[in-house]
GUBAVO-710347 format. One line per field, with one value per residue: residue in one letter; x negated, y, z negated of N, C-alpha, C in turn. Coordinates in Angstrom, 3 decimals, always signed. Each point is the difference from the previous one (the first is absolute). Last residue first. Example, Ala and Ser with C-alpha at 12.3 -4.5 7.8 and 13.67 -1.06 7.14 Angstrom:
GUBAVO-710347
aa = c(S	A)
n_c1 = c(-12.850	-0.290)
n_c2 = c(-2.250	-5.720)
n_c3 = c(-7.080	+0.070)
ca_c1 = c(-0.820	+0.890)
ca_c2 = c(+1.190	+1.190)
ca_c3 = c(-0.060	+0.000)
c_c1 = c(+0.770	-0.900)
c_c2 = c(+1.090	+1.200)
c_c3 = c(-0.730	+0.000)
***
This chain:
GUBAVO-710347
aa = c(X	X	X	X	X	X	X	X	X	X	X	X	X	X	X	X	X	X	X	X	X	X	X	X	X	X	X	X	X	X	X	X	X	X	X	X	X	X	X	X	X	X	X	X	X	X	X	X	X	X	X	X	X	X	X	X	X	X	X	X	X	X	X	X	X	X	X	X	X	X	X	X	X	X	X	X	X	X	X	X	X	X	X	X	X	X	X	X	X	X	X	X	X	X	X	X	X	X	X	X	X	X	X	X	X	X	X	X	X	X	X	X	X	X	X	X	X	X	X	X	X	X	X	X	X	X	X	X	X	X	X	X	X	X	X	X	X	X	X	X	X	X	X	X	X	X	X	X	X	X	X	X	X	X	X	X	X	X	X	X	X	X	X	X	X	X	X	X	X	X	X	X	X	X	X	X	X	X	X	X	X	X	X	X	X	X	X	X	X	X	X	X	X	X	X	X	X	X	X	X	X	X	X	X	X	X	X	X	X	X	X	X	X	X	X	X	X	X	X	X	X	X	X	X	X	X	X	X	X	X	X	X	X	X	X	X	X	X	X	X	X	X	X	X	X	X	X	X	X	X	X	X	X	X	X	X)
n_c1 = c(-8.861	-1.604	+2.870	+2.818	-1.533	-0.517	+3.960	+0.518	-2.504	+1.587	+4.003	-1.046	-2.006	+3.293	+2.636	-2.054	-0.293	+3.065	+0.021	-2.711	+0.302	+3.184	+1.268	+3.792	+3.578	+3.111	+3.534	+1.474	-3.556	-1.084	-2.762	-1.527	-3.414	-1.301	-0.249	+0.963	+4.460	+2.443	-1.900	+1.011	+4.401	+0.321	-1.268	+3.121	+2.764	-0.878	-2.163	-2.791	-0.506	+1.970	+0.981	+2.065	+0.507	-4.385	-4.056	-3.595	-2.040	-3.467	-2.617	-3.743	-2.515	-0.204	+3.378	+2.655	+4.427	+0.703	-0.106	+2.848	+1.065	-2.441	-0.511	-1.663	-0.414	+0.889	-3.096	-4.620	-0.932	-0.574	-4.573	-2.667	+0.093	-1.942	-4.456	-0.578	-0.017	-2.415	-0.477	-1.805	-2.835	-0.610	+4.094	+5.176	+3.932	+1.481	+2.919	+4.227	+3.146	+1.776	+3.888	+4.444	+2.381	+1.703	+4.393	+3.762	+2.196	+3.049	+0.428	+1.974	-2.016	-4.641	-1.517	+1.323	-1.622	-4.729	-0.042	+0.609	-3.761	-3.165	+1.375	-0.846	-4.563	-1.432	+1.509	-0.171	-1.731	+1.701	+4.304	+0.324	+0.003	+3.578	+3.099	+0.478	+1.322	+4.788	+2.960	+0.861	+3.163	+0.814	+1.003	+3.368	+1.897	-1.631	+0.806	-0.438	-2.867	-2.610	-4.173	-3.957	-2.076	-1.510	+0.219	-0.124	+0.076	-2.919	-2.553	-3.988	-2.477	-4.199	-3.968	-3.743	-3.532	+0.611	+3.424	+0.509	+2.659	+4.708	-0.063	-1.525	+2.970	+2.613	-1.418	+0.377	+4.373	+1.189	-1.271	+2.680	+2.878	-1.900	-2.823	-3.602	-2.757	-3.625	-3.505	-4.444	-4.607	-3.845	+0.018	-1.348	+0.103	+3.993	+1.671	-0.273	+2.984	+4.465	+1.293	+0.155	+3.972	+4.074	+0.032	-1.617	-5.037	-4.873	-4.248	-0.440	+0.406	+2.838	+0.519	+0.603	+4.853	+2.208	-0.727	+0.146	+1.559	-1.530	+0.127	-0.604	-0.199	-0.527	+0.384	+3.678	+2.790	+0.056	+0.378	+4.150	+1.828	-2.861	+0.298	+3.847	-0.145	-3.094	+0.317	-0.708	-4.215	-2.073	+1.257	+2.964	+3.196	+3.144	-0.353	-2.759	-2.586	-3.440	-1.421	-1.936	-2.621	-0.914	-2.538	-2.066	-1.079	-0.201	+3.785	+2.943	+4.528	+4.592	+3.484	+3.994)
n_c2 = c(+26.234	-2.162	-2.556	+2.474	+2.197	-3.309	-0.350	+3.477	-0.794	-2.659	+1.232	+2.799	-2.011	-1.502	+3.209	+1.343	-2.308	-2.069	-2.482	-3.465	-1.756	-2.987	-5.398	-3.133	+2.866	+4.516	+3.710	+0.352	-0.203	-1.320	-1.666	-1.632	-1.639	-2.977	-4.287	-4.483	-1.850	+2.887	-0.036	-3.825	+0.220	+3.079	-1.729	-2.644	+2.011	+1.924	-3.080	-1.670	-0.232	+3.132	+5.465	+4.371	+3.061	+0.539	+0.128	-0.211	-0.303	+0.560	-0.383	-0.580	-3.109	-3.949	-5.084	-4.372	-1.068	-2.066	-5.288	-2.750	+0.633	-0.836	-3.228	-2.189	-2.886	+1.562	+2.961	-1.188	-2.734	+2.460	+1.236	-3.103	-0.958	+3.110	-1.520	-2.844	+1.689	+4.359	+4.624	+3.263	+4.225	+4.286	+3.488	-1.658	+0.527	+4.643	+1.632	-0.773	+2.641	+4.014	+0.603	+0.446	+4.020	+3.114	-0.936	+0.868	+3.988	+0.982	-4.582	-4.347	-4.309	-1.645	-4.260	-3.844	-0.918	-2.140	-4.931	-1.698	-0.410	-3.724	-3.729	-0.418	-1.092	-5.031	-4.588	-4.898	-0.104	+3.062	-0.805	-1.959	+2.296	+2.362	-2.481	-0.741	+3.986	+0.289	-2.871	+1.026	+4.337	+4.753	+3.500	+1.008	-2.775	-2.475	-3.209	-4.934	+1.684	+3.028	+3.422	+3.219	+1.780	+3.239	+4.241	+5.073	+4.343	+2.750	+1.202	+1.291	+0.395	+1.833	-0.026	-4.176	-2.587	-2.073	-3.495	-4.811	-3.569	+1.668	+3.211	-1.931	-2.126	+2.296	+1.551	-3.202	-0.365	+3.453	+0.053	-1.813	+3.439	+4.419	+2.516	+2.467	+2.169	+2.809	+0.297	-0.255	+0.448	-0.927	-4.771	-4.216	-4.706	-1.765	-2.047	-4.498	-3.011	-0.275	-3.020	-4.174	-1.312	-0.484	-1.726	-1.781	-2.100	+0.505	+1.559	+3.837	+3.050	+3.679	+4.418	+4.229	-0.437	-4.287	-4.210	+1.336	+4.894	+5.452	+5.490	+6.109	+5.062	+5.441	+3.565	+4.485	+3.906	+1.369	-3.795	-1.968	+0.757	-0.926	-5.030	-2.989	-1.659	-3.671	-4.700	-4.204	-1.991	-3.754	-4.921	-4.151	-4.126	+0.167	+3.872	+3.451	+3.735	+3.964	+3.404	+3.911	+3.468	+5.200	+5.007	+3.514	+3.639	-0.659	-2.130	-2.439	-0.066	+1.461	+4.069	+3.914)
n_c3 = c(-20.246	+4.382	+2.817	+2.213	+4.030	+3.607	+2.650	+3.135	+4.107	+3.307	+2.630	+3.558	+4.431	+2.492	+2.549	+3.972	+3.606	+3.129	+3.575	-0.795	-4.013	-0.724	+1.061	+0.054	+0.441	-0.916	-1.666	-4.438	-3.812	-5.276	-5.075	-5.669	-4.255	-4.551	-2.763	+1.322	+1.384	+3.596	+4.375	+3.293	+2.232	+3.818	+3.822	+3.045	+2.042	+3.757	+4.268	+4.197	+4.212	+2.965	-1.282	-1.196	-3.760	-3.010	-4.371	-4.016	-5.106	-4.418	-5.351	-4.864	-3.175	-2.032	+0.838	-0.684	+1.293	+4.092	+1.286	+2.363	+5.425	+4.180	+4.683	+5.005	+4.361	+5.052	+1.832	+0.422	+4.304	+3.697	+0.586	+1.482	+4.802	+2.504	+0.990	+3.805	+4.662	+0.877	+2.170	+3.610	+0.434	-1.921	+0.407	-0.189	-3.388	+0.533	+4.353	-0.283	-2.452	+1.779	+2.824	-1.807	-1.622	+3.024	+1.747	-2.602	-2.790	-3.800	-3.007	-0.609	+1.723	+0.832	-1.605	+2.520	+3.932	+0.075	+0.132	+3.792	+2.888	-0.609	+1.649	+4.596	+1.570	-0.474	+0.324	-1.438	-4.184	-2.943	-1.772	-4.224	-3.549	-0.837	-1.801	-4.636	-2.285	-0.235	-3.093	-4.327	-1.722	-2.660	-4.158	-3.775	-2.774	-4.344	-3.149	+2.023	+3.315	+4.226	+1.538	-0.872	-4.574	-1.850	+3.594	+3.539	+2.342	-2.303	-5.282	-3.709	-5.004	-3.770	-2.196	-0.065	-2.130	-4.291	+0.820	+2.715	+0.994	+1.582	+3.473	+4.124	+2.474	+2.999	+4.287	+3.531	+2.082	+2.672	+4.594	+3.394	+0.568	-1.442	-4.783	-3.518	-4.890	-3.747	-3.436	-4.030	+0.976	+3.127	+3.817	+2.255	-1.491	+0.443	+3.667	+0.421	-2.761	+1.040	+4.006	-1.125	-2.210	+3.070	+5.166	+5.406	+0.648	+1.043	+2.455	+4.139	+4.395	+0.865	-2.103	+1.709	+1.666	-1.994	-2.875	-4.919	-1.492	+0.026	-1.648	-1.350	-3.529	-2.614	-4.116	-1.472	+0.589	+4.053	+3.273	+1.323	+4.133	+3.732	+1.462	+2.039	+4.695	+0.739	-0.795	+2.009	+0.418	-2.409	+1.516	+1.398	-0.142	-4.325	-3.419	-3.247	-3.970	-3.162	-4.200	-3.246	-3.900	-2.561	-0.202	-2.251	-3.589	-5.004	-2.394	+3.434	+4.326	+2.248	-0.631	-0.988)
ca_c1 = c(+1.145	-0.659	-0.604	+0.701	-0.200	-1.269	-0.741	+0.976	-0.697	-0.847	+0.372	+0.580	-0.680	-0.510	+0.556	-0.097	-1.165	+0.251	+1.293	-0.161	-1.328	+0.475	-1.117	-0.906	-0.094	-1.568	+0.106	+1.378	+0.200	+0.417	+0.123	+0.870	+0.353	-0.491	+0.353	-1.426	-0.882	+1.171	-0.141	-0.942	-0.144	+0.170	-1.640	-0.962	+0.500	-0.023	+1.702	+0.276	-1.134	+0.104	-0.382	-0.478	+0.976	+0.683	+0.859	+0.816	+0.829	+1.063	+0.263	+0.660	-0.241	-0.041	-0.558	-1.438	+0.460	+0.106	-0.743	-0.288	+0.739	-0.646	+0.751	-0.137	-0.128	+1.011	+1.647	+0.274	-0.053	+1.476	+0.823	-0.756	+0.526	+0.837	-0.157	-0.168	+1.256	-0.391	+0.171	+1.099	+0.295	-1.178	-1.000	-0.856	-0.054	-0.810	-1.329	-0.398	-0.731	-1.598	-1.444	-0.640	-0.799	-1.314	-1.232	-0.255	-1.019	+0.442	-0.076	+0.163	+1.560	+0.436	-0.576	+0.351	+1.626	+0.068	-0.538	+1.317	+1.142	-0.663	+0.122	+1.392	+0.093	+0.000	+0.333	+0.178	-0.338	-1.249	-0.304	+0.137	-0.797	-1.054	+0.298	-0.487	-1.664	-0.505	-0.197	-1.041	-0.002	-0.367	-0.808	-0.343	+0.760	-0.745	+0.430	+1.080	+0.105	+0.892	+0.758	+0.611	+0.321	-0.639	+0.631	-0.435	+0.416	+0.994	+0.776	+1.170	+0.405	+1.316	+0.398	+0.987	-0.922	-0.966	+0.658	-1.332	-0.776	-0.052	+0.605	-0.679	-0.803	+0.548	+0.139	-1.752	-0.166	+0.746	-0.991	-0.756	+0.196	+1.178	-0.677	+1.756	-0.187	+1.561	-0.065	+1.138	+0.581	-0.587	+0.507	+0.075	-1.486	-0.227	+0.450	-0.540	-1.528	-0.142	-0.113	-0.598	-0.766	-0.042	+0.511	+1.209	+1.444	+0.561	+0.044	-0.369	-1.172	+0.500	-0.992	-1.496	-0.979	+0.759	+0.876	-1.084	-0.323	+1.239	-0.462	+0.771	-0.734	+0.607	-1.556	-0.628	+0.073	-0.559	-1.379	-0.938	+0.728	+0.062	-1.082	+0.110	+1.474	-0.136	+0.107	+1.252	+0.529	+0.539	-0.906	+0.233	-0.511	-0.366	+0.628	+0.555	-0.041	+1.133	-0.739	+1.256	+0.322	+0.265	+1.630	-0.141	+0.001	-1.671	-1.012	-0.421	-2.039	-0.584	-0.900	-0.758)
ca_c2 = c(+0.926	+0.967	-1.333	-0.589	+0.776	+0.120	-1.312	+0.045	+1.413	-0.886	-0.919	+1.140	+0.662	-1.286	-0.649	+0.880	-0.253	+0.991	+0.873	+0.103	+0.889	+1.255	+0.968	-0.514	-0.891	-0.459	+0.056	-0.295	+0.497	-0.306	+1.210	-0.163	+1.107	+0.780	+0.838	+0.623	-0.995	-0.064	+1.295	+0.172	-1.055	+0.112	+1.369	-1.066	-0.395	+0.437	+0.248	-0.590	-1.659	-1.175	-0.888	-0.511	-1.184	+0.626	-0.224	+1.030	-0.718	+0.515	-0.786	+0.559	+1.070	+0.597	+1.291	+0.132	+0.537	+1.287	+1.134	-0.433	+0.573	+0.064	+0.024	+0.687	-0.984	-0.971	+0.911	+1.009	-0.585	-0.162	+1.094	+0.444	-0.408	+0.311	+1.813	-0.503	-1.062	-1.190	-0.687	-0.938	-1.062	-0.973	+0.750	-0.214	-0.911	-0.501	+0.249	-0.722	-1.150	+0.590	-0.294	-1.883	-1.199	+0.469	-0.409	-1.566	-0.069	+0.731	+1.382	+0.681	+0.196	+1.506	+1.189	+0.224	+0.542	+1.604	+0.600	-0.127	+1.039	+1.248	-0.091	-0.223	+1.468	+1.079	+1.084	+0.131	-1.355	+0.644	+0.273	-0.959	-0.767	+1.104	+0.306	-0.881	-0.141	+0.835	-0.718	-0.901	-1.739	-0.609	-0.585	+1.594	-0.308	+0.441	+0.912	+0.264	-0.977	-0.721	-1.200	+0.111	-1.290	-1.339	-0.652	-1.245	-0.562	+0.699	-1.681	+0.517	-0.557	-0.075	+1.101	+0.573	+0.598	+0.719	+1.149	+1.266	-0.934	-0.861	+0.584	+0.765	-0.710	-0.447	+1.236	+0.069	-1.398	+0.243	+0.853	-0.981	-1.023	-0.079	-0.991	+0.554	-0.744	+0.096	+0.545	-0.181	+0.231	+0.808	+1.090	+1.607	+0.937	+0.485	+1.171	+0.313	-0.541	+1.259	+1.398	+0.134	+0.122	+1.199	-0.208	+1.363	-0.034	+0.042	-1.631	-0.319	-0.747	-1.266	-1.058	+0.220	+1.533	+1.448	-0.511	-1.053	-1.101	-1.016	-1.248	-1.357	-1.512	-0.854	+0.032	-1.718	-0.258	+1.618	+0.519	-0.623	+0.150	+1.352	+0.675	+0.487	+1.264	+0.956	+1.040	+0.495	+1.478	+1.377	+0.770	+0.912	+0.266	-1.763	-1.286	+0.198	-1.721	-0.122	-1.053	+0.315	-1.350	-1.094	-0.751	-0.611	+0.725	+0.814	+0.930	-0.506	+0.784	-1.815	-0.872	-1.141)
ca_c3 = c(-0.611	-1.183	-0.794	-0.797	-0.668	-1.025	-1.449	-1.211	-1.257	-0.528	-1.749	-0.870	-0.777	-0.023	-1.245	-1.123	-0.432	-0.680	+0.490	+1.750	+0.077	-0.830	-0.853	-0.322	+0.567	-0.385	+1.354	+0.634	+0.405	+0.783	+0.861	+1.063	+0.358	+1.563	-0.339	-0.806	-0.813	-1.268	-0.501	-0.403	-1.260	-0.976	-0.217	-1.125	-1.101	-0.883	-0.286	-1.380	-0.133	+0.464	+0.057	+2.109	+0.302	+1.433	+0.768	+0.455	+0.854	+1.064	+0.902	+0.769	+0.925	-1.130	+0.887	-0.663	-1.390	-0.079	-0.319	-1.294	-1.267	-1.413	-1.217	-1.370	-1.544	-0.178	+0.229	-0.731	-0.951	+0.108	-0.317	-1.100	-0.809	-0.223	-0.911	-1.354	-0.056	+0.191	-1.204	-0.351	+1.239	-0.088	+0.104	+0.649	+0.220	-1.403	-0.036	+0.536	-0.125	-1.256	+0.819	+0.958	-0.666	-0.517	+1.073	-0.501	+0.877	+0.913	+0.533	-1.115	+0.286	+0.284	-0.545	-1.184	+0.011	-0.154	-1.159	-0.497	+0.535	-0.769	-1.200	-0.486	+0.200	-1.017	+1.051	+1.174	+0.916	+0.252	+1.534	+0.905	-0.201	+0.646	+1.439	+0.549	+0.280	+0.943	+1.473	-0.069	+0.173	+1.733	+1.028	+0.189	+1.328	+0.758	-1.222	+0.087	-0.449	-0.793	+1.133	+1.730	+0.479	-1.180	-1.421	-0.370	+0.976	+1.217	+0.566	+0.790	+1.421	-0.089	-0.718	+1.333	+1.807	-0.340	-0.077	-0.107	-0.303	-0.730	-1.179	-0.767	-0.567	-1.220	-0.642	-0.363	-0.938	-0.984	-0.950	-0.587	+0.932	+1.384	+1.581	+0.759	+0.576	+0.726	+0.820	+0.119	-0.871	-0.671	-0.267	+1.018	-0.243	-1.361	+0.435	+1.322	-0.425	-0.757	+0.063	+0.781	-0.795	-1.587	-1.272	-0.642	+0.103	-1.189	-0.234	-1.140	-0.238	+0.986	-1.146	-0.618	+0.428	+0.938	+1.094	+0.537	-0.646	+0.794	-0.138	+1.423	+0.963	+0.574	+0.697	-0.263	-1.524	-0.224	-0.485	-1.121	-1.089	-0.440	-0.984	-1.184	-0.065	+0.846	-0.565	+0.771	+0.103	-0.930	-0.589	+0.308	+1.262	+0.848	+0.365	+1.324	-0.008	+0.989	+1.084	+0.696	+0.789	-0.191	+0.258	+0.949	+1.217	+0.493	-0.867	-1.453	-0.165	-0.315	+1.251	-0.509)
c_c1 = c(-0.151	+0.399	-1.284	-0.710	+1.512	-0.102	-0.775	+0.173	+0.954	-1.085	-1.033	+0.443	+0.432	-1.470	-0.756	+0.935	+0.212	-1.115	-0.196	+0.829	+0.032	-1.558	+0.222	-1.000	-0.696	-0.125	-1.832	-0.134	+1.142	+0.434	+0.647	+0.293	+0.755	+1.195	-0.802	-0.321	-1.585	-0.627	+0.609	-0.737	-1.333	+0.339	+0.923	-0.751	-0.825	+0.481	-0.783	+1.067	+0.458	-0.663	+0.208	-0.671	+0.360	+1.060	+0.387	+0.355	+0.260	+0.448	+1.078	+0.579	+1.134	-0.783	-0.499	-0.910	-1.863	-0.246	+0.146	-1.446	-0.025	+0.960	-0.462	+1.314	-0.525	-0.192	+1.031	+1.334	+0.058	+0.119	+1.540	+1.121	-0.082	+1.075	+1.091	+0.438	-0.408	+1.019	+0.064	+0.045	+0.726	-0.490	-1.506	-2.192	-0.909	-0.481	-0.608	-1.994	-0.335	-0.377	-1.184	-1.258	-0.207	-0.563	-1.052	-1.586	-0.636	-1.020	-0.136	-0.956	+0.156	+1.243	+0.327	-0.562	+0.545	+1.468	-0.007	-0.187	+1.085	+0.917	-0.536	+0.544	+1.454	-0.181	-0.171	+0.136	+0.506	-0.703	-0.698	+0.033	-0.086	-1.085	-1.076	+0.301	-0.401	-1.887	-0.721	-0.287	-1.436	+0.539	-0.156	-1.136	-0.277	+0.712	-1.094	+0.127	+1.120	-0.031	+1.501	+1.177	+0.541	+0.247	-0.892	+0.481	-0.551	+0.510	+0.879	-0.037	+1.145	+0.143	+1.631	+1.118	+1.149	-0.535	-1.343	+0.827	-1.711	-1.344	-0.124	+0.806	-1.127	-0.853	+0.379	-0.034	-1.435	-0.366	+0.407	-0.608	-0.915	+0.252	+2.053	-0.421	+1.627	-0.494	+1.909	+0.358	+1.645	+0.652	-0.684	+0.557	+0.460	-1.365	-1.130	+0.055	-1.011	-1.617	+0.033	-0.489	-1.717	-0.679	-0.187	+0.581	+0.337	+1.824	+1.330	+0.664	+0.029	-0.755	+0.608	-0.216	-1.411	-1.166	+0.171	+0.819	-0.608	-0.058	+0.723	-0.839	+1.343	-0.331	+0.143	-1.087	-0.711	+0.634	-0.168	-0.198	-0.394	+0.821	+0.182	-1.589	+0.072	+1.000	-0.491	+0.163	+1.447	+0.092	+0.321	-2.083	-0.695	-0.576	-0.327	+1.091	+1.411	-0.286	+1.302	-0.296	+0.992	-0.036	-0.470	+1.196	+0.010	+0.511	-0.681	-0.735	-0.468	-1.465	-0.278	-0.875)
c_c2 = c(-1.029	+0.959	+1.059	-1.205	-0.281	+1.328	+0.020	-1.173	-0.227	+1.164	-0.406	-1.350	+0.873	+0.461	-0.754	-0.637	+0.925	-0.230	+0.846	+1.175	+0.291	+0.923	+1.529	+0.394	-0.491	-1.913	-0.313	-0.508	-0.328	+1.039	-0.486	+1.240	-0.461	+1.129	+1.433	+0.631	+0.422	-0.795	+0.424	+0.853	+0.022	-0.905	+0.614	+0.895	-0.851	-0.109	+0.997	+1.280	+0.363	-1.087	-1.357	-1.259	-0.470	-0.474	+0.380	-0.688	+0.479	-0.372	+1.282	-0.741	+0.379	+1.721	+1.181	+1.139	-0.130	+1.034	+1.067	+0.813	-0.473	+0.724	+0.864	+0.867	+1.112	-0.713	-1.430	+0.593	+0.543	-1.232	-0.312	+0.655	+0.164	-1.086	-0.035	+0.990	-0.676	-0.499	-1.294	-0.599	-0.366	-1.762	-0.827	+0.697	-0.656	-1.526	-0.473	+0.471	-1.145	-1.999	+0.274	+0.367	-1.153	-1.018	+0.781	-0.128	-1.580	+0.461	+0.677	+1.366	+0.830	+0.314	+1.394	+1.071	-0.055	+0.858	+1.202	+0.602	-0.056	+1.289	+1.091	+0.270	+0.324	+1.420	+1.334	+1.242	-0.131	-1.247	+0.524	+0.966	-0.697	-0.787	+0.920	-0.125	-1.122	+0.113	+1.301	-0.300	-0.493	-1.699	-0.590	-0.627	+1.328	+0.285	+1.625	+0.996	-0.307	-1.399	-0.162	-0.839	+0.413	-0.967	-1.226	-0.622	-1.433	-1.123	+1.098	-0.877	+0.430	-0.685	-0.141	+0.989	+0.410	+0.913	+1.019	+1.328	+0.742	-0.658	-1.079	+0.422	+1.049	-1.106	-0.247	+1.230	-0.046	-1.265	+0.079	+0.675	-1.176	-1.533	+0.131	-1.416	+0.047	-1.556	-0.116	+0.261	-0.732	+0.790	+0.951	+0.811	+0.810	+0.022	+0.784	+1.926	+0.769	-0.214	+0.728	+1.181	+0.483	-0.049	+1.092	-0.481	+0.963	-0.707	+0.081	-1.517	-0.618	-1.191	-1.128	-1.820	+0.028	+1.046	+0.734	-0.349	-1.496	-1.504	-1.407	-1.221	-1.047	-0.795	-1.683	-0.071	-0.896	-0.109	+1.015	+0.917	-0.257	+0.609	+1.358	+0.710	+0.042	+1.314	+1.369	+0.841	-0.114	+1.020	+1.117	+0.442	+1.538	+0.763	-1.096	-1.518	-0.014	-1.528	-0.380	-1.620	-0.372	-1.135	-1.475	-0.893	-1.186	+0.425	+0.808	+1.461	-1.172	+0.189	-0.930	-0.553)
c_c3 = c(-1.282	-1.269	-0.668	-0.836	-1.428	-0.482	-0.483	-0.801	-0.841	-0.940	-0.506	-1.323	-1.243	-0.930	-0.768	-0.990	-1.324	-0.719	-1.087	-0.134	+1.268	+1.086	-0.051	-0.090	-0.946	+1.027	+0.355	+1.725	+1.349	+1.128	+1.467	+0.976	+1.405	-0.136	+0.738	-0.488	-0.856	-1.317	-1.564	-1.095	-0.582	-1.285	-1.604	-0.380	-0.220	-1.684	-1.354	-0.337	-1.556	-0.882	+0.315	-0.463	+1.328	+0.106	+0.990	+1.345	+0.973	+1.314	+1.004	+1.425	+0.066	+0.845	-1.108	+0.695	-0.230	-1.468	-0.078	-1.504	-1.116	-0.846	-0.902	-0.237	-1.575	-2.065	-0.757	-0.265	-1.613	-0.918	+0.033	-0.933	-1.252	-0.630	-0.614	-1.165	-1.710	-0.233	+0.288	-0.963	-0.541	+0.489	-0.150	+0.486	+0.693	-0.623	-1.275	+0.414	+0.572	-0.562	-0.942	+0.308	+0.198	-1.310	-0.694	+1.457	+0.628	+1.205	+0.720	+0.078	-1.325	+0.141	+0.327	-0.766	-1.046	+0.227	+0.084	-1.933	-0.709	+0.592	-0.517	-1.564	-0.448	+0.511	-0.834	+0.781	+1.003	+0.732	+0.204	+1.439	+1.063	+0.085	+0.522	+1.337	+0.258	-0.046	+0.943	+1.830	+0.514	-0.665	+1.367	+1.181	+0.511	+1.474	+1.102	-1.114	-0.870	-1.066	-1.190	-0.015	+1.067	+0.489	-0.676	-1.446	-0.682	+1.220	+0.939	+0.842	+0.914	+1.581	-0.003	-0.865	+0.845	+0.996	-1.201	-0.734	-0.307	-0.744	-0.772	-1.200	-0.954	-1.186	-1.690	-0.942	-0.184	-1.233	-1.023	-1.025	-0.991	+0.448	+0.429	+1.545	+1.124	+0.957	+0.669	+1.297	-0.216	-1.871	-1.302	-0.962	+0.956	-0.278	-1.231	+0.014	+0.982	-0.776	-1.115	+0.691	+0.622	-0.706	-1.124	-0.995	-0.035	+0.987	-1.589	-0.501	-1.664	-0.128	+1.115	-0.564	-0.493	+0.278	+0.964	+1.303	+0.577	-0.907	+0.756	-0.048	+0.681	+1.085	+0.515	+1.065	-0.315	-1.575	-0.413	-0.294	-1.057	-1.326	+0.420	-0.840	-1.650	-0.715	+0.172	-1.227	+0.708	+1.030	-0.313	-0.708	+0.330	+1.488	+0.617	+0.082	+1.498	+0.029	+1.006	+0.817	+0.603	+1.105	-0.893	+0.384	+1.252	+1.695	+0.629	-0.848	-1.430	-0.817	-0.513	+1.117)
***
């Protein structure tokens, strides 16, 4: 089976990056793409390419911004923060979004109380408060998280930390922005109105969001649940081909 459409053309493939982070830390995962999907890295407002840009890191805003570019229905797969711009879109464009894939990312980061699968509130309001006082510190302690849990944990500090930094120093505002998002969106309640294909895919290395929420999630959207055993927070750094092989075999399922 191939992804291929009718007349022979890959299909849209749009990438969506993490907190602090831009699209080429997806780097290591496009060769794995590109020889199925015809695959854009989109930074979001604030980051990398769009550092300069007068728009909020918000959702409505950016997808208003995203949707004249696009050319067709299109796969959409945001990681982490990306995950909740990923989601929003589905929800709310699902004319413009073929099918969604959610890597390493939940409907809801932060705990709550019918919600104990989530981060405590207090940890992104701390991350908050010490990007003011000490923010190289903080942005480290951020990336140790991210990379605790695989099996390559220094090669992935430093990939991201470079990535982070590749286009100078993210903006202390930017990133409140962003941990503001984490902390205050909610969209399970929505889920059941998810009218896109959906795929979930997980680490049970994972430090920042808990596989059992990706799968409650998944459960609500009636998605597709995938949990790689020996997978961290960004999977794609360490196992690019897996990571590419669930994200074909979905869509050669959502084409099917």
């Amino acid at each position: 089976m191939t992804v291929a459409d009718t007349d022979g053309s890959k299909p849209h493939l749009i990438l969506l990056h993490g907190w602090a982070m831009h699209g080429g830390i997806f780097a290591p995962l496009l060769p794995h793409l590109q020889a199925h999907f015809q695959v854009r890295c989109v930074d979001l407002p604030g980051h990398g390419s769009q550092r300069d840009s007068a728009l909020l890191l918000d959702f409505p805003p950016f997808w208003q911004q995203l949707l004249p570019t696009l050319e067709q229905p299109s796969y959409v797969l945001g990681w982490s923060l990306g995950g909740l711009f990923a989601l929003h879109g589905a929800l709310n464009f699902p004319d413009h979004v073929r099918g969604l894939i959610l890597m390493n990312a939940s409907p809801s980061f932060v705990a709550r109380p019918d919600w104990p699968e989530g981060m405590p509130a207090t940890v992104f309001r701390q991350f908050a408060a010490d990007l003011a006082q000490d923010y190289d510190s903080t942005l480290h302690r951020f990336f140790m998280l991210e990379a605790q849990g695989s099996e390559h944990l220094r090669a992935d500090l430093r990939r991201l930390q470079a990535n982070a930094f590749e286009f100078g120093r993210p903006d202390p505002e930017v990133l409140r922005q962003g941990l503001h998002l984490l902390e205050s969106t909610d969209l399970r309640a929505r889920l059941p109105q998810l009218q896109v294909p959906s795929l979930w895919l997980a680490g049970r290395r994972d430090r920042l969001v808990n596989p059992a929420a990706m799968q409650a999630g998944a459960n609500t959207a009636g998605g597709e649940f995938r949990c790689d055993e020996h997978g961290g927070h960004a999977p794609f750094l360490t196992h690019p081909m897996a990571i590419a092989d669930a994200i074909r075999i979905f869509a050669e399922g959502v084409h099917a």
